[in-house]
PDB file of N, CA, C, O and CB in Angstrom:
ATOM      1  N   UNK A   1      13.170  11.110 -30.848  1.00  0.00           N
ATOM      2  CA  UNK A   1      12.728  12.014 -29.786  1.00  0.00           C
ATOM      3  C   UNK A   1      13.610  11.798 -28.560  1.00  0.00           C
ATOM      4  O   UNK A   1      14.161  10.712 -28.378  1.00  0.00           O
ATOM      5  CB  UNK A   1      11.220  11.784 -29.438  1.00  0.00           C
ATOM      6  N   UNK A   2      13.747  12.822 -27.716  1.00  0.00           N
ATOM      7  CA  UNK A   2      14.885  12.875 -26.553  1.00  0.00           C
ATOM      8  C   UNK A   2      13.762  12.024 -25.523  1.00  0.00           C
ATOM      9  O   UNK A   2      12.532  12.013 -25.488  1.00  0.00           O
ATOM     10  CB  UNK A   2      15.529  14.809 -25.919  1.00  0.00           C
ATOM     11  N   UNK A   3      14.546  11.508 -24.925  1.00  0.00           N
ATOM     12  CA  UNK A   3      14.398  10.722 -23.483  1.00  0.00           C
ATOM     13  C   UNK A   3      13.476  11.851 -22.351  1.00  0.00           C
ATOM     14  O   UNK A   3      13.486  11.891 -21.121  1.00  0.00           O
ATOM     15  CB  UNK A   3      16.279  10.343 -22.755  1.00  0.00           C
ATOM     16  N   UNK A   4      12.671  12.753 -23.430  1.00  0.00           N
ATOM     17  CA  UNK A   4      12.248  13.962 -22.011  1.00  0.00           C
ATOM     18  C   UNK A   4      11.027  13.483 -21.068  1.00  0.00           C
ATOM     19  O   UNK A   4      10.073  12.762 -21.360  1.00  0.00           O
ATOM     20  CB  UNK A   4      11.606  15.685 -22.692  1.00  0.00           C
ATOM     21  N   UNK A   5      11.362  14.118 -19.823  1.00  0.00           N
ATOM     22  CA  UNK A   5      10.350  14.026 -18.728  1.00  0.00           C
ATOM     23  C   UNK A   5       9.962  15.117 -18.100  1.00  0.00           C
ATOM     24  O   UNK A   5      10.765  16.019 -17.861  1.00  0.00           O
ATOM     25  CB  UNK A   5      10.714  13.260 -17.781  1.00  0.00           C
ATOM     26  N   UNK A   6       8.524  15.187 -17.706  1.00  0.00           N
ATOM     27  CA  UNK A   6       7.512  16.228 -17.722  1.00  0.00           C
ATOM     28  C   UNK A   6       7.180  15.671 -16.156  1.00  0.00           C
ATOM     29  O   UNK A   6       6.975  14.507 -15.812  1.00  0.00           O
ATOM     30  CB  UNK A   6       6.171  16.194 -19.108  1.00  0.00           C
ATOM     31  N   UNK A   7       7.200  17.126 -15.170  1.00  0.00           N
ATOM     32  CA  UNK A   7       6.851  16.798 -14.064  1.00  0.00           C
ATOM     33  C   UNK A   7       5.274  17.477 -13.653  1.00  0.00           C
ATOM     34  O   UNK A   7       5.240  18.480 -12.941  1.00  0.00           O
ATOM     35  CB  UNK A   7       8.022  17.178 -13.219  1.00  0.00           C
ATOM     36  N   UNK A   8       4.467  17.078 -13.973  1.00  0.00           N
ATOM     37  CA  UNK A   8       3.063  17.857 -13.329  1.00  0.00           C
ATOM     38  C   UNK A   8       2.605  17.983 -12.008  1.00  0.00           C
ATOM     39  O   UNK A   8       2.110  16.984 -11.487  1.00  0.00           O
ATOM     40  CB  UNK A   8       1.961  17.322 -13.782  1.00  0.00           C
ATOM     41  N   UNK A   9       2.687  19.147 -11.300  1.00  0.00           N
ATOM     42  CA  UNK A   9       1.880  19.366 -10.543  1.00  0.00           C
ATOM     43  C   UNK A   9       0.776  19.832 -10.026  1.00  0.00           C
ATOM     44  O   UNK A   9       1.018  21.038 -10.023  1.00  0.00           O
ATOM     45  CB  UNK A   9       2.158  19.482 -10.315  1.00  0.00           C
ATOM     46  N   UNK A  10      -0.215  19.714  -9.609  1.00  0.00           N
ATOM     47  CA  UNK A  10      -1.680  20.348  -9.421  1.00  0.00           C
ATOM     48  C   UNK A  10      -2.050  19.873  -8.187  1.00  0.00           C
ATOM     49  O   UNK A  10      -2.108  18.665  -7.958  1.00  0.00           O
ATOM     50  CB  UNK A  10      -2.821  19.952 -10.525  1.00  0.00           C
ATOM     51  N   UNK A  11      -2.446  21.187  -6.918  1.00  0.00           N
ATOM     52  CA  UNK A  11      -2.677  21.628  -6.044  1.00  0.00           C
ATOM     53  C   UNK A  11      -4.558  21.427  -6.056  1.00  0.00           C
ATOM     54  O   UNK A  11      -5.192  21.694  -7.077  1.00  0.00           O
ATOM     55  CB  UNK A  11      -1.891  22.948  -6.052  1.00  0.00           C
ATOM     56  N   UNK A  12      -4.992  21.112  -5.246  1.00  0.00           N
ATOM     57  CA  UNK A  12      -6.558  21.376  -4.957  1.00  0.00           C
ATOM     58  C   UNK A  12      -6.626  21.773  -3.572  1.00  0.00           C
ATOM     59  O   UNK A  12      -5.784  21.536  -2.706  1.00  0.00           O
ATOM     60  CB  UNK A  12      -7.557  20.059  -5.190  1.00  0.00           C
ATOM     61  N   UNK A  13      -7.927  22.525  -3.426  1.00  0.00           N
ATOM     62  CA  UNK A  13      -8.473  23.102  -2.349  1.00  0.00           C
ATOM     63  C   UNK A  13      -9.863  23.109  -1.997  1.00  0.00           C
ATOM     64  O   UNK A  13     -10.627  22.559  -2.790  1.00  0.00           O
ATOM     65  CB  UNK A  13      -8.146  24.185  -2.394  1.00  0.00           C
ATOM     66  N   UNK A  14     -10.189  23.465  -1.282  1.00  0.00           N
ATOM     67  CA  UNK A  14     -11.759  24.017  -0.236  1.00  0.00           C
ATOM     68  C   UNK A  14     -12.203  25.429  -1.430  1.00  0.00           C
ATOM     69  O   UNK A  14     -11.534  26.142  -2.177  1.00  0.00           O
ATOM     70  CB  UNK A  14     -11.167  24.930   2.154  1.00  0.00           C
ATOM     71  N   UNK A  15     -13.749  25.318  -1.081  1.00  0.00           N
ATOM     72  CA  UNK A  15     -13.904  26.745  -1.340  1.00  0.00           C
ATOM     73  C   UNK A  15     -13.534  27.789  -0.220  1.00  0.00           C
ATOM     74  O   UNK A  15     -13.500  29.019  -0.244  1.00  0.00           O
ATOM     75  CB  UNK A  15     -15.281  26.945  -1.690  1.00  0.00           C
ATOM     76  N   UNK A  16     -13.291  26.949   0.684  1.00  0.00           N
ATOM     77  CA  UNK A  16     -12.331  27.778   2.286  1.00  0.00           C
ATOM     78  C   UNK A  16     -11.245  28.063   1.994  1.00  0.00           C
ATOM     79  O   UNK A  16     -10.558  28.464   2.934  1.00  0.00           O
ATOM     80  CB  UNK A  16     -11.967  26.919   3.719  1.00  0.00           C
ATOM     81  N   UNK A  17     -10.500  27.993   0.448  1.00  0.00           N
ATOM     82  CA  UNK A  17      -8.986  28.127   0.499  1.00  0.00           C
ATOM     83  C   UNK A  17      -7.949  26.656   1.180  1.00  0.00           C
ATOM     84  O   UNK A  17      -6.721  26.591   1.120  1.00  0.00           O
ATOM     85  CB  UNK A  17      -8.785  29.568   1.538  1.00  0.00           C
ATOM     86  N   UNK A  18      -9.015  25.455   1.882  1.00  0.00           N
ATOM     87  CA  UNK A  18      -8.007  24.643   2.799  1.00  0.00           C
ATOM     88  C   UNK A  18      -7.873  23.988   1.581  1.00  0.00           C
ATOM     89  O   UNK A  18      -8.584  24.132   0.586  1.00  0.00           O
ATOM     90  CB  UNK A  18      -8.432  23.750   4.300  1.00  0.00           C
ATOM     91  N   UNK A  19      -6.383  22.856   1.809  1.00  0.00           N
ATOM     92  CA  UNK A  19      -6.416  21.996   1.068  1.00  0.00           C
ATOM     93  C   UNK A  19      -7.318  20.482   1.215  1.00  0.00           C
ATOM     94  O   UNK A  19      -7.424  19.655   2.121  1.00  0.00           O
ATOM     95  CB  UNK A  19      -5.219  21.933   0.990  1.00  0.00           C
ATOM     96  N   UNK A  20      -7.794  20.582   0.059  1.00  0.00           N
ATOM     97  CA  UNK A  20      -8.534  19.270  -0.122  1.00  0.00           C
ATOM     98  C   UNK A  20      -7.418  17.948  -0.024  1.00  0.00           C
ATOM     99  O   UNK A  20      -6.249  18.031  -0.401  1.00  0.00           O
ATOM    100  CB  UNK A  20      -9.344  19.316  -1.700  1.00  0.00           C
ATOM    101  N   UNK A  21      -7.917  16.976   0.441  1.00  0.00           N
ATOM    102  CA  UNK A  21      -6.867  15.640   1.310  1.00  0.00           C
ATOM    103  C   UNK A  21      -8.224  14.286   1.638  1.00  0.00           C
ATOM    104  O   UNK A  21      -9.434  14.493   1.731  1.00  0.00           O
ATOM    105  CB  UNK A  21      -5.967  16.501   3.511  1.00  0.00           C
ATOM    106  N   UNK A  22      -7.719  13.356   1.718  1.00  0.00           N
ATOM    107  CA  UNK A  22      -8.223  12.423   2.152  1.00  0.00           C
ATOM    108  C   UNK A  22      -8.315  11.522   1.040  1.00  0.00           C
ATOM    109  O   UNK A  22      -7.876  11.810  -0.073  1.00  0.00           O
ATOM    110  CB  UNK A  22      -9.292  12.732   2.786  1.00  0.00           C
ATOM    111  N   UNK A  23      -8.987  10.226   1.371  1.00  0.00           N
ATOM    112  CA  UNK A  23      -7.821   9.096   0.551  1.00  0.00           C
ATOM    113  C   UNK A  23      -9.352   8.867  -0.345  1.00  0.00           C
ATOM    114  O   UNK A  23      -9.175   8.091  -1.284  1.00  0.00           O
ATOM    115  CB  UNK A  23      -6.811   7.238   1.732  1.00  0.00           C
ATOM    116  N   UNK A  24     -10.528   9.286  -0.258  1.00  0.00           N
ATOM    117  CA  UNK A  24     -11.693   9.089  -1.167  1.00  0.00           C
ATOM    118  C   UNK A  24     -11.256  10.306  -2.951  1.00  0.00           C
ATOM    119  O   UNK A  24     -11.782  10.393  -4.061  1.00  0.00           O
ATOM    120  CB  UNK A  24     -13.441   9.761   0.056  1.00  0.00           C
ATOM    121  N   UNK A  25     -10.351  10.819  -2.434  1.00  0.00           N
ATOM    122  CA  UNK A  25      -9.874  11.447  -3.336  1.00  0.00           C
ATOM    123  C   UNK A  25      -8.950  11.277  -4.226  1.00  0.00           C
ATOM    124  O   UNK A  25      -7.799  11.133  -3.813  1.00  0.00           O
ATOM    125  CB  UNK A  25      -9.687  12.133  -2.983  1.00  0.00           C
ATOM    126  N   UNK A  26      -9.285  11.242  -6.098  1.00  0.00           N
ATOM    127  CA  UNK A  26      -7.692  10.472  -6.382  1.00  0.00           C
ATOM    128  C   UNK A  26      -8.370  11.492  -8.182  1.00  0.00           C
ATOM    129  O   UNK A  26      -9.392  11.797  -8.796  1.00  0.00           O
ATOM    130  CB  UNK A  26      -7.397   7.700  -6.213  1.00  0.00           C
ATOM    131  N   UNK A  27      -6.642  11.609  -8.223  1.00  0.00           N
ATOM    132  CA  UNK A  27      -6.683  12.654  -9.680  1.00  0.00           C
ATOM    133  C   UNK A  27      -5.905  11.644 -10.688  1.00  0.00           C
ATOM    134  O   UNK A  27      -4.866  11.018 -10.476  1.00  0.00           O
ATOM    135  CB  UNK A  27      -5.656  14.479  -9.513  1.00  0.00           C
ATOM    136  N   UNK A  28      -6.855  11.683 -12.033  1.00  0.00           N
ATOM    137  CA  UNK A  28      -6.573  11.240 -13.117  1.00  0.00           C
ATOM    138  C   UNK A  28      -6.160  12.122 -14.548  1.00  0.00           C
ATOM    139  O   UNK A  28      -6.926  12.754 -15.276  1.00  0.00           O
ATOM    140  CB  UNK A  28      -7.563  10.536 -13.211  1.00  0.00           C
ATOM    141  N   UNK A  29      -4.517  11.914 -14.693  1.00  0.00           N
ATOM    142  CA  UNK A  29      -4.003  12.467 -15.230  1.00  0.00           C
ATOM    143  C   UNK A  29      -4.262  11.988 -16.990  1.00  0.00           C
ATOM    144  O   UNK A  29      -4.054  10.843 -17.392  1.00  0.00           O
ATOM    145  CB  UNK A  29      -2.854  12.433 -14.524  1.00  0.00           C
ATOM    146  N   UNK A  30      -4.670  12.945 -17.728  1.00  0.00           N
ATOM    147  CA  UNK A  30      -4.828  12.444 -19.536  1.00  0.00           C
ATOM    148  C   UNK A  30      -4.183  13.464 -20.519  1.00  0.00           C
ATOM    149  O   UNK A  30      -4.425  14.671 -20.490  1.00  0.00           O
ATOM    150  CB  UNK A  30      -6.628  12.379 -20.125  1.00  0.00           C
ATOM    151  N   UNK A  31      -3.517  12.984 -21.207  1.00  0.00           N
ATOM    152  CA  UNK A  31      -3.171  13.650 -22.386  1.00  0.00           C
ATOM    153  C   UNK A  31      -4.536  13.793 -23.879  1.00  0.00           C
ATOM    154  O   UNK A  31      -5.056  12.816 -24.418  1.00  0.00           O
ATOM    155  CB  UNK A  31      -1.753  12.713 -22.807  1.00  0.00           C
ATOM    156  N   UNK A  32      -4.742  14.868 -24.136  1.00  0.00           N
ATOM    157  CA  UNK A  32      -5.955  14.946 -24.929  1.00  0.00           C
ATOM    158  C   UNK A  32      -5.410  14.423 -26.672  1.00  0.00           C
ATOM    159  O   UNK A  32      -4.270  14.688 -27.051  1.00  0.00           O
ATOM    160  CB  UNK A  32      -6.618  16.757 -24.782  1.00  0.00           C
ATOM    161  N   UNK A  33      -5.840  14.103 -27.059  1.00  0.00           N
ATOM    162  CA  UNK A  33      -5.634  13.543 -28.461  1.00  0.00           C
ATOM    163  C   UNK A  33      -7.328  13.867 -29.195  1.00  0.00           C
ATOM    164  O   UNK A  33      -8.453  14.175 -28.801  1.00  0.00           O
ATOM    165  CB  UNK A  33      -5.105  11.577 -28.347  1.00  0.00           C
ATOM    166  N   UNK A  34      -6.622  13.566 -30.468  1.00  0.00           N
ATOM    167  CA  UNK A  34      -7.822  13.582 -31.492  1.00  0.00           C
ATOM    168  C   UNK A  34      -9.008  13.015 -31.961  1.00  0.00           C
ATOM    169  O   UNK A  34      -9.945  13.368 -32.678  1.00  0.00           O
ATOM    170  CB  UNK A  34      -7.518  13.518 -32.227  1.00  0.00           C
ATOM    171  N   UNK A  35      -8.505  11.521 -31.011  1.00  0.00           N
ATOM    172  CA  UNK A  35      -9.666  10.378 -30.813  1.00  0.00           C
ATOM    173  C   UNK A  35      -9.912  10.018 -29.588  1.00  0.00           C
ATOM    174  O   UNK A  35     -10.942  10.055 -28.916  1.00  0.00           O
ATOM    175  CB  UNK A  35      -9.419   9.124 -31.441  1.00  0.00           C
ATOM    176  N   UNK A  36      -8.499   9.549 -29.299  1.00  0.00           N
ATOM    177  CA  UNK A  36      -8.544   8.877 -28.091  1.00  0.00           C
ATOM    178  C   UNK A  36      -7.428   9.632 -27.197  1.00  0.00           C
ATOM    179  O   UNK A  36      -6.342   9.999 -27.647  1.00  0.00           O
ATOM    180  CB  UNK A  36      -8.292   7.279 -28.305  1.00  0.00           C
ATOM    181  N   UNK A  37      -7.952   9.845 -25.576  1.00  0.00           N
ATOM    182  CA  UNK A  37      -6.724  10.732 -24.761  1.00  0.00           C
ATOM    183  C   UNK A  37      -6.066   9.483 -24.390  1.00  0.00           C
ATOM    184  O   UNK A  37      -6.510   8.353 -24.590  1.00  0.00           O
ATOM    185  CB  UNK A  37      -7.167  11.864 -23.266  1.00  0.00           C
ATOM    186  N   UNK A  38      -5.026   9.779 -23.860  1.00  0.00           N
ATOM    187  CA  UNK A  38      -4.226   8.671 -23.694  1.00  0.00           C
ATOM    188  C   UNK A  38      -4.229   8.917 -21.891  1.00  0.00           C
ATOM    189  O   UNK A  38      -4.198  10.025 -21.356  1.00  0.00           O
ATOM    190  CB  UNK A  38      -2.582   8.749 -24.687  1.00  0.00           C
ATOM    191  N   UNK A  39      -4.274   7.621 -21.185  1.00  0.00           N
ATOM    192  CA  UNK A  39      -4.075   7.826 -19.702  1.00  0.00           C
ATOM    193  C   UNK A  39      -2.975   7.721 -19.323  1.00  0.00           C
ATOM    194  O   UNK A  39      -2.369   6.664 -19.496  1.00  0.00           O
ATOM    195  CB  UNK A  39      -4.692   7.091 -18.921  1.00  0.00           C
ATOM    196  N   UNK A  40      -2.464   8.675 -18.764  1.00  0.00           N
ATOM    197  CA  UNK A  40      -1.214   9.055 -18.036  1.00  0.00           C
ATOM    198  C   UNK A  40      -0.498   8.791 -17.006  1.00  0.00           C
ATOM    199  O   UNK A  40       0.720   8.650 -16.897  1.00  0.00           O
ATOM    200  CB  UNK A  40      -1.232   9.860 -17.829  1.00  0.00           C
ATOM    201  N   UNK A  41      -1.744   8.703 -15.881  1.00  0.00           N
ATOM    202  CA  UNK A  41      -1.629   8.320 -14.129  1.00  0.00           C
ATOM    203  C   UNK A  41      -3.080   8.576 -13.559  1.00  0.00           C
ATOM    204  O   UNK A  41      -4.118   8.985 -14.079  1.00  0.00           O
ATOM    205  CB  UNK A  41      -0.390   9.486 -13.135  1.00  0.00           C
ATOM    206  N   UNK A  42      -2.698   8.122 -12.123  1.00  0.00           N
ATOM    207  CA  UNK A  42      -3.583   8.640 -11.465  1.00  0.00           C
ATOM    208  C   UNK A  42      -2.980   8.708 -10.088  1.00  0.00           C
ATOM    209  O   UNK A  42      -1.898   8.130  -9.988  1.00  0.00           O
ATOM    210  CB  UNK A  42      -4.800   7.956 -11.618  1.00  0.00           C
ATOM    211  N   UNK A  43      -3.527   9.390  -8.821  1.00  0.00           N
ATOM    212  CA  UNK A  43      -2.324   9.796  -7.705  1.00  0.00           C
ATOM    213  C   UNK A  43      -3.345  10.443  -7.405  1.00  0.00           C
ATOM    214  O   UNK A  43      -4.104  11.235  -7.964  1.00  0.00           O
ATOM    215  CB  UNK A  43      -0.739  10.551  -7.927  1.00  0.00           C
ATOM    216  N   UNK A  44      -3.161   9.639  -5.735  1.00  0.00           N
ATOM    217  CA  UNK A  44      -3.891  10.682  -4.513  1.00  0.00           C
ATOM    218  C   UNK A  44      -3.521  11.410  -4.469  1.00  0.00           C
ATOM    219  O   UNK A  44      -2.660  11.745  -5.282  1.00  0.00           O
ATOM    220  CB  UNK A  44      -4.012  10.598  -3.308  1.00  0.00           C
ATOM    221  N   UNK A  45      -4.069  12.448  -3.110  1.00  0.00           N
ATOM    222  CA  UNK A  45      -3.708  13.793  -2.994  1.00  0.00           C
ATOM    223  C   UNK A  45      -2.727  13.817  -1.162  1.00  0.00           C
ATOM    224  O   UNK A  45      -3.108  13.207  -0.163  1.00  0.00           O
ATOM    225  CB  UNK A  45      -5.468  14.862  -3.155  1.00  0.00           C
ATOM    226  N   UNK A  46      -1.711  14.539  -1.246  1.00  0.00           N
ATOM    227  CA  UNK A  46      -1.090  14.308  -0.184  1.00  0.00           C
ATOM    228  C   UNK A  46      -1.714  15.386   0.644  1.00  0.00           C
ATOM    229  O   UNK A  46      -2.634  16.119   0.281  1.00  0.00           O
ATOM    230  CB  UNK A  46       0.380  14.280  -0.334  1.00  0.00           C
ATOM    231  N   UNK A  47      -1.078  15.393   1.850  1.00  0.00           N
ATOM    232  CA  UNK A  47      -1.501  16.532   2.817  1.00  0.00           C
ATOM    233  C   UNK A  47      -2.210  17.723   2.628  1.00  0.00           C
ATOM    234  O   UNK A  47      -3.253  18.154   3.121  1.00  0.00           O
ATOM    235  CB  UNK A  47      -0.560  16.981   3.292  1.00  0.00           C
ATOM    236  N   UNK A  48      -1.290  18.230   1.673  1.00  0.00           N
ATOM    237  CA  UNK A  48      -0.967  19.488   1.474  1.00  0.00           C
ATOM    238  C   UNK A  48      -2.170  19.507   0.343  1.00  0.00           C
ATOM    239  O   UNK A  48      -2.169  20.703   0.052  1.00  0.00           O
ATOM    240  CB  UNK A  48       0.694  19.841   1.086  1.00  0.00           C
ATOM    241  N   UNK A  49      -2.964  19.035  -0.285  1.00  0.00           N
ATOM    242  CA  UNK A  49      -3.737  18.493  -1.563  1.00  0.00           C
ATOM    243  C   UNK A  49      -3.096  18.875  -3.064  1.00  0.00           C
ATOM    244  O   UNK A  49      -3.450  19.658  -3.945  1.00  0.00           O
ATOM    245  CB  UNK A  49      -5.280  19.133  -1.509  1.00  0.00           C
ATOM    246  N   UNK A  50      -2.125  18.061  -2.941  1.00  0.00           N
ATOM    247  CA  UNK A  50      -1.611  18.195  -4.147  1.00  0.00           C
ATOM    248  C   UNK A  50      -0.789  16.581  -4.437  1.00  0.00           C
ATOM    249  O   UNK A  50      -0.408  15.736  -3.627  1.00  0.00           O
ATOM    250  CB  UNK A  50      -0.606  19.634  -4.128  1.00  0.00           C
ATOM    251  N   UNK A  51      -0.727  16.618  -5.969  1.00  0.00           N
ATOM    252  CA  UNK A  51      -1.239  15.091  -6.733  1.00  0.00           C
ATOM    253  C   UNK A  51       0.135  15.786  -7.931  1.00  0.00           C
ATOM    254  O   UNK A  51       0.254  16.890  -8.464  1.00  0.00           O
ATOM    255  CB  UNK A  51      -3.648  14.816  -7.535  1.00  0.00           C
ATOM    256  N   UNK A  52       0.975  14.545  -7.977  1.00  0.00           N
ATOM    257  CA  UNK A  52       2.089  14.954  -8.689  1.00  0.00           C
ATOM    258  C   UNK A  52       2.327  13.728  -9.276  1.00  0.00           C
ATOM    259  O   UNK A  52       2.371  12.650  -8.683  1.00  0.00           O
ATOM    260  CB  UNK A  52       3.242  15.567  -7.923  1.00  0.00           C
ATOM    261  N   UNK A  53       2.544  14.001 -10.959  1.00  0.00           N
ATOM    262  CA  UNK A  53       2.717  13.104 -11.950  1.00  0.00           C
ATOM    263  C   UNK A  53       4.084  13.490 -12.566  1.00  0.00           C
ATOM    264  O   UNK A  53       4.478  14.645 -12.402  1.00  0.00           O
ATOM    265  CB  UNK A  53       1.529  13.113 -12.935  1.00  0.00           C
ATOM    266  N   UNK A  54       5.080  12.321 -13.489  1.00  0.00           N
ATOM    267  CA  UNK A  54       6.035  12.117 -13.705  1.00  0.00           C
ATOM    268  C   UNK A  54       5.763  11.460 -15.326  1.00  0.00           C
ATOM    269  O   UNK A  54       5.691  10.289 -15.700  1.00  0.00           O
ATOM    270  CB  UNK A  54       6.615  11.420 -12.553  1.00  0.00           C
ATOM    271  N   UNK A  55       5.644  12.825 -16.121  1.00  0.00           N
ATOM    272  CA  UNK A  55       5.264  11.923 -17.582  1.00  0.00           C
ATOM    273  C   UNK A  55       6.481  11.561 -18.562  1.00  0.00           C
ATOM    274  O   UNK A  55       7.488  12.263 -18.469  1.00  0.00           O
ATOM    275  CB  UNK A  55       4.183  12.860 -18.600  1.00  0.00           C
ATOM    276  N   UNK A  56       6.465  10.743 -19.294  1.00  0.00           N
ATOM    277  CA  UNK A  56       7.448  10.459 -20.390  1.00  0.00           C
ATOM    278  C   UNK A  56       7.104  10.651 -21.185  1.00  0.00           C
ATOM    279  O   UNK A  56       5.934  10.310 -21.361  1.00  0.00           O
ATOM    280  CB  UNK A  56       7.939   9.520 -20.636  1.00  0.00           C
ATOM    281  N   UNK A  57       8.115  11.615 -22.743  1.00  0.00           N
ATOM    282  CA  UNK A  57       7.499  11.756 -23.634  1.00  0.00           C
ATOM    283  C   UNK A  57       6.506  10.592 -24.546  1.00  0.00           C
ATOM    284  O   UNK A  57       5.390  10.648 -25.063  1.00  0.00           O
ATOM    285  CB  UNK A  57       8.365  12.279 -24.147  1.00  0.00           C
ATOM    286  N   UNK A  58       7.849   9.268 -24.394  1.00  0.00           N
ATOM    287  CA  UNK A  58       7.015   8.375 -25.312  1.00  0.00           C
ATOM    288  C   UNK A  58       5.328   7.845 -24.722  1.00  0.00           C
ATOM    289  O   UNK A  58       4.530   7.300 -25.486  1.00  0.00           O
ATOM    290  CB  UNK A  58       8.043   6.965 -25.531  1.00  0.00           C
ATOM    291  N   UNK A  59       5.074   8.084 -23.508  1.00  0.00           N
ATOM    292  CA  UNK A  59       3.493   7.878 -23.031  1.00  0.00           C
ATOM    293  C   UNK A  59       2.796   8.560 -23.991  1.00  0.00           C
ATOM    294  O   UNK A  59       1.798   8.028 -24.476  1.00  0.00           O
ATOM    295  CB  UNK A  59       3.046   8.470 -21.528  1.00  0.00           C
ATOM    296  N   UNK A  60       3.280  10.050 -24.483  1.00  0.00           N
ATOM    297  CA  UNK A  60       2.238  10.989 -25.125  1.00  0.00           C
ATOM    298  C   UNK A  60       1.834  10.343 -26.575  1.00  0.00           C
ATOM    299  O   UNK A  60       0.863  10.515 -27.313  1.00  0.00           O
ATOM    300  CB  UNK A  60       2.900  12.603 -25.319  1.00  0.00           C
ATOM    301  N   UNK A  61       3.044   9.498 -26.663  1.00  0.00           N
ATOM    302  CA  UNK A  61       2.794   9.536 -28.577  1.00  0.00           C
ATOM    303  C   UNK A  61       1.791   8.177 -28.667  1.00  0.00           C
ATOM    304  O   UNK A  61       1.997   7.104 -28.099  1.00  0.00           O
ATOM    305  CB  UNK A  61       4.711   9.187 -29.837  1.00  0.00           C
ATOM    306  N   UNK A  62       0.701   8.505 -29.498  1.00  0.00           N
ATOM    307  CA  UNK A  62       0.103   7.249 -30.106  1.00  0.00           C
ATOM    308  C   UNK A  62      -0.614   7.473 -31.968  1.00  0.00           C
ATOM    309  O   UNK A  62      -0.522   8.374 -32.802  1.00  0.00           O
ATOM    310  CB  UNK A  62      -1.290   6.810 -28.842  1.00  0.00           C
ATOM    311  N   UNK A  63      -0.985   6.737 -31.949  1.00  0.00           N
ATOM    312  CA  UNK A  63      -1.659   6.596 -33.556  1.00  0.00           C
ATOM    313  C   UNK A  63      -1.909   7.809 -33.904  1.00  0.00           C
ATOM    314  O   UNK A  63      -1.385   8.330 -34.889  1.00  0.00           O
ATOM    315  CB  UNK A  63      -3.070   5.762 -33.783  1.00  0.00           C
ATOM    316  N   UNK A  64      -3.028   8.598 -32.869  1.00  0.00           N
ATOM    317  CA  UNK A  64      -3.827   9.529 -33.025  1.00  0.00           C
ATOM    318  C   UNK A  64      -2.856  10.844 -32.936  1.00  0.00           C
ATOM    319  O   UNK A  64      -3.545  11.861 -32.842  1.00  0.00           O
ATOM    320  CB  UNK A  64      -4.974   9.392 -32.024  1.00  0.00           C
ATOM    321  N   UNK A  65      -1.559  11.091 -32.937  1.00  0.00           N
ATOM    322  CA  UNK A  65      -0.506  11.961 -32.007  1.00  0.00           C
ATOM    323  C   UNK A  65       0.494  11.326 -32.852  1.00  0.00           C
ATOM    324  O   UNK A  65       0.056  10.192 -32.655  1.00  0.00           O
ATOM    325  CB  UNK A  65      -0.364  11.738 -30.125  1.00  0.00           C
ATOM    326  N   UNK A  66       1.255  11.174 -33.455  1.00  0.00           N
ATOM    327  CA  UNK A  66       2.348  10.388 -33.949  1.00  0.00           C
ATOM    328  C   UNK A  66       3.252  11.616 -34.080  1.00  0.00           C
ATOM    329  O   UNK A  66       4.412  11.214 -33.989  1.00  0.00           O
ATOM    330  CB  UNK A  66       2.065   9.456 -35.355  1.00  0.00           C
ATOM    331  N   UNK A  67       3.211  13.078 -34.273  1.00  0.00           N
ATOM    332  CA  UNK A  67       4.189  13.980 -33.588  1.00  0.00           C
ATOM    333  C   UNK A  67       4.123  14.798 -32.960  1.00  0.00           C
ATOM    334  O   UNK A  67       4.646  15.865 -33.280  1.00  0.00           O
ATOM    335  CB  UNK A  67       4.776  14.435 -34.039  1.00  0.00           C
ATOM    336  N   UNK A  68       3.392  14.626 -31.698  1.00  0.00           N
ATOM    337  CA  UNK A  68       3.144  15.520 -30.300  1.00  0.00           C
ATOM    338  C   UNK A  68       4.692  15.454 -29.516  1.00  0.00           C
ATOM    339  O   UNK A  68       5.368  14.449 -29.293  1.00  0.00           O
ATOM    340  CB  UNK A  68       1.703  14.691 -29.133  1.00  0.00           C
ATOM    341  N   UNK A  69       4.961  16.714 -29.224  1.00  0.00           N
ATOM    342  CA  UNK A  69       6.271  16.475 -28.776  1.00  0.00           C
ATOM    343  C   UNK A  69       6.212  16.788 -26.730  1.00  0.00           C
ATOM    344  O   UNK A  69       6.832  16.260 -25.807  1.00  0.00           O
ATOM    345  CB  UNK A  69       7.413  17.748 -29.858  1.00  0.00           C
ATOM    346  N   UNK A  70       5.109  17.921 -26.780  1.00  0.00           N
ATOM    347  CA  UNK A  70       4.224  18.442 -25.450  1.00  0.00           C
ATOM    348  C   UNK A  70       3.068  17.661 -25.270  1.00  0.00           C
ATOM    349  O   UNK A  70       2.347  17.527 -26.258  1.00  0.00           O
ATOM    350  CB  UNK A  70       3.686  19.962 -25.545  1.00  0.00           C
ATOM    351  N   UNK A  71       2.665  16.996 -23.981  1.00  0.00           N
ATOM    352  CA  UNK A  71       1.247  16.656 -23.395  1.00  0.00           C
ATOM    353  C   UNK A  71       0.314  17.542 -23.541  1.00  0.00           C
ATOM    354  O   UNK A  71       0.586  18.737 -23.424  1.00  0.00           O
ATOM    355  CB  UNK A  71       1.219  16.422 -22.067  1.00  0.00           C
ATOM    356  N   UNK A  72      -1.078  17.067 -23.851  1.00  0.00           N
ATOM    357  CA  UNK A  72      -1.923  18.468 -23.744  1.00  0.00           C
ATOM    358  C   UNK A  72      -3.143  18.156 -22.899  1.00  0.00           C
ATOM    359  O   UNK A  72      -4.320  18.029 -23.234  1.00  0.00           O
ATOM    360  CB  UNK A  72      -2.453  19.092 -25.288  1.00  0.00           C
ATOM    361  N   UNK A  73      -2.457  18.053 -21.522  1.00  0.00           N
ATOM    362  CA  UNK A  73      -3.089  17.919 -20.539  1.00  0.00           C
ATOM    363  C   UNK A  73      -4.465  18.583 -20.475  1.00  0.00           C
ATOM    364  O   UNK A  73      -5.160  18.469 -19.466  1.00  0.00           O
ATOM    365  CB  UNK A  73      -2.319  18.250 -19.663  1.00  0.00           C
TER     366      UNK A  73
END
């Protein structure tokens, strides 16, 4: 498998449209599998409320996944 890297980003907000921020806040990133999801990251939310992850393919692959080539976040 190639050396690939997956950049995720995801934005949160208010039901006001504002962005959601503050440090009681923190997003947990998972890849879904067949048994077990595999954990990915986790990452506050900056200003702007948005939480940005940096995945590697080989994080995705396990027992349950042995040829997932995409995360299935």
């Amino acid at each position: 498998m190639a050396a690939e890297i997956f950049k995720v980003r995801a934005s949160f907000e208010t039901l006001d449209g504002e962005p959601l921020t503050g440090e009681r806040f923190m997003v947990g990133l998972r890849d879904a599998d067949r048994f077990f999801d595999d954990k990915l990251g986790m990452s506050g939310l900056d200003p702007d409320g948005v939480a940005e992850f940096l995945v590697f393919a080989k994080d995705i692959l396990s027992i349950d996944s042995p040829h997932e080539r995409t995360p299935d976040l």
